[in-house]
C-alpha positions in Angstrom: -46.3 -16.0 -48.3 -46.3 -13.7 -45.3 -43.5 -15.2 -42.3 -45.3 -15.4 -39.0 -43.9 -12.1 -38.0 -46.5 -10.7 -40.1 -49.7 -11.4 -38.2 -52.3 -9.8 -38.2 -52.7 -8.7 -34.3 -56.6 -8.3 -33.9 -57.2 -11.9 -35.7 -54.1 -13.6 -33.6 -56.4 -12.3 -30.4 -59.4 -13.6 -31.5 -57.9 -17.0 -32.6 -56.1 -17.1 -29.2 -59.0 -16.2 -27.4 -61.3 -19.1 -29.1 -58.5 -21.6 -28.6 -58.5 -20.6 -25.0 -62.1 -20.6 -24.0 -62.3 -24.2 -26.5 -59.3 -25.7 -24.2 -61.1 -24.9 -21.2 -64.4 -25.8 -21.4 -63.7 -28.9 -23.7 -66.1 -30.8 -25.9 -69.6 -31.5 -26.0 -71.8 -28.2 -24.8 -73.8 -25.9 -26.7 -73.0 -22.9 -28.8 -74.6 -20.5 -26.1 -71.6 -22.1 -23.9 -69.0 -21.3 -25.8 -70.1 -17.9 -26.9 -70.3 -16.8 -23.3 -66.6 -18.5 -22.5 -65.5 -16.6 -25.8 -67.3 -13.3 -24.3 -65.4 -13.9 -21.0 -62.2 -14.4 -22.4 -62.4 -11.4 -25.2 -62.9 -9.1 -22.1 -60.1 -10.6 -20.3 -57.7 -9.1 -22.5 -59.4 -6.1 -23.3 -60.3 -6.7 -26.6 -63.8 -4.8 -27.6 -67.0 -6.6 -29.3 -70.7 -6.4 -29.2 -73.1 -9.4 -29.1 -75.3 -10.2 -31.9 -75.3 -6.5 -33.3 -76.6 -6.1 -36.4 -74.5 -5.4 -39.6 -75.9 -4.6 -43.2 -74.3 -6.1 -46.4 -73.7 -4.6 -49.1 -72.0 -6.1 -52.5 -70.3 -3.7 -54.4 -71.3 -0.5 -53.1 -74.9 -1.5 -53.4 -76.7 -2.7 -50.1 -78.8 -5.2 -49.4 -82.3 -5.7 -47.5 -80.4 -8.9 -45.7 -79.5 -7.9 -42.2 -77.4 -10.0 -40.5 -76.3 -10.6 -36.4 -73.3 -12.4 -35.8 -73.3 -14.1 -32.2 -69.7 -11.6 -31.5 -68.4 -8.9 -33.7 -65.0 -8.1 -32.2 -62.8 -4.7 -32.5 -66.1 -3.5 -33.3 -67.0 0.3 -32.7 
C-alpha cells in the first residue's frame, strides 16, 4: 500500500480541484454548472485540459469504431 507521500501529483490536482469547485458552488445545480466551476478552477492553477475532445478506444492494441468525449480531459496534449 503506497503511504500518502506517494501521490500521484496530476490526480491529487484534479481531485483538489473537483473538491474545490463542489465546496463552492454546493448542492443542487446541473452538470453544465459544475463542469464550468471545474473548468475555472483547473485554469486557476494552471493545470491543462480540453473540453469534450474526442478520444478513440482501443482494447488490446485493436481500436474500436466507439468514439467517446469526456466533458474534461485534463493534462491532456
Amino acid at each position: 500500500m503506497k503511504d500518502s507521500n506517494d501521490r500521484d501529483p496530476e490526480t491529487y490536482a484534479i481531485i483538489s480541484a473537483t473538491f474545490e469547485a463542489q465546496r463552492t458552488l454546493g448542492t443542487g445545480f446541473l452538470e453544465p454548472v459544475y463542469q464550468e466551476a471545474l473548468a475555472i478552477e483547473l485554469a486557476e492553477r494552471d493545470i491543462v485540459f480540453r473540453r469534450e475532445c474526442e478520444l478513440g478506444i482501443e482494447y488490446q492494441g485493436c481500436p474500436w469504431a466507439v468514439v467517446i468525449a469526456p466533458a474534461l480531459s485534463a493534462f491532456a496534449a
